[in-house]
C-alpha positions in Angstrom: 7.6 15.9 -22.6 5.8 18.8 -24.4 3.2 19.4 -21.8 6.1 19.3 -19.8 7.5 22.2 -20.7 4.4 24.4 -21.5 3.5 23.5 -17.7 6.4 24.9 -16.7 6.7 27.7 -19.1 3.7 29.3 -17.6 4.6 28.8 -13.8 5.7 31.6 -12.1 9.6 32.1 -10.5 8.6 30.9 -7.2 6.8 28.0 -8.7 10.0 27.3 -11.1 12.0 27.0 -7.6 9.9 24.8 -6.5 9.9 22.6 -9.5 13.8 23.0 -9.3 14.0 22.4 -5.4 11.8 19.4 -6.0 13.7 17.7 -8.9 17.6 18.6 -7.9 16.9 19.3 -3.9 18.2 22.5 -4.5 16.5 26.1 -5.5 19.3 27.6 -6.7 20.8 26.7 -10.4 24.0 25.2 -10.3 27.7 26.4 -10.7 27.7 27.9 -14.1 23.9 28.4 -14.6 21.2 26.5 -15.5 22.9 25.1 -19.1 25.3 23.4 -16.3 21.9 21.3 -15.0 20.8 17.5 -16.6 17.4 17.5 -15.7 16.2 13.8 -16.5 12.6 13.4 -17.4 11.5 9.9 -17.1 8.1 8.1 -17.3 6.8 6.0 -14.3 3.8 4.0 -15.9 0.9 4.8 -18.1 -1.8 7.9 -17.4 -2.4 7.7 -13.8 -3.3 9.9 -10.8 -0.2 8.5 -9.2 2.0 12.2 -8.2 5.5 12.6 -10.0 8.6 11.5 -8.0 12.4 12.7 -7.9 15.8 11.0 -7.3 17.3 14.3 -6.6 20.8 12.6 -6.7 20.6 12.1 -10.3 18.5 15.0 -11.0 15.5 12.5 -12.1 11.7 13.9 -12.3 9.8 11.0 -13.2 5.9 10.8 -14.1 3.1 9.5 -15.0 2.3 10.0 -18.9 -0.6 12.3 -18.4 -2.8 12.2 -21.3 -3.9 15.7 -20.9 -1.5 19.4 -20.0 -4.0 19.9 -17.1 -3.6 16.7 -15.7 0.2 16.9 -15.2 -0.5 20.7 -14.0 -2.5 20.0 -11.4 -0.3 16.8 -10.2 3.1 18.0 -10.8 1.7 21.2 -9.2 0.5 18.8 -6.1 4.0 17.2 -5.8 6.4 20.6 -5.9 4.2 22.3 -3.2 3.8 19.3 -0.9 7.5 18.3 -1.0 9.6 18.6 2.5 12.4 17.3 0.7 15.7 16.7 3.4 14.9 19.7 5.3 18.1 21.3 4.8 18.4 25.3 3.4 
């Protein structure tokens, strides 16, 4: 969870909607801002090159635990850019 969070401490807005986009399957914080949101971080397995996945109806990013900050930045990284989610803007 720590690299979590310095990963996305240093992304860039558009990268943070992304991120957002890819977790909730929306880019836009919700209703009454972002303390609103119950972002669910969960792990999928041990250290792997496996991508993170999202259940965007229950706001649900779950991973991998990377053993290493870059690891996770270049896979989470992977994920959010390569998402189409449902199509729907």
């Amino acid at each position: 969870v720590k690299h979590f969070w310095e990963v996305v401490g240093a992304y860039s807005t558009d990268e943070k909607r992304a991120l957002l986009a890819f977790a909730t399957g929306c880019d836009r914080a919700p209703v009454g801002g972002l303390g609103k949101l119950k972002l669910i971080l969960q792990k999928s397995g041990p250290d792997s090159m496996a991508l993170p996945h999202s259940h965007t109806c229950f706001n649900l990013l779950a991973m991998p635990a990377y053993t290493s900050r870059g690891k996770m930045r270049d896979r989470l990284g992977i994920a959010i850019h390569n998402a189409k989610g449902f199509g729907l803007q």
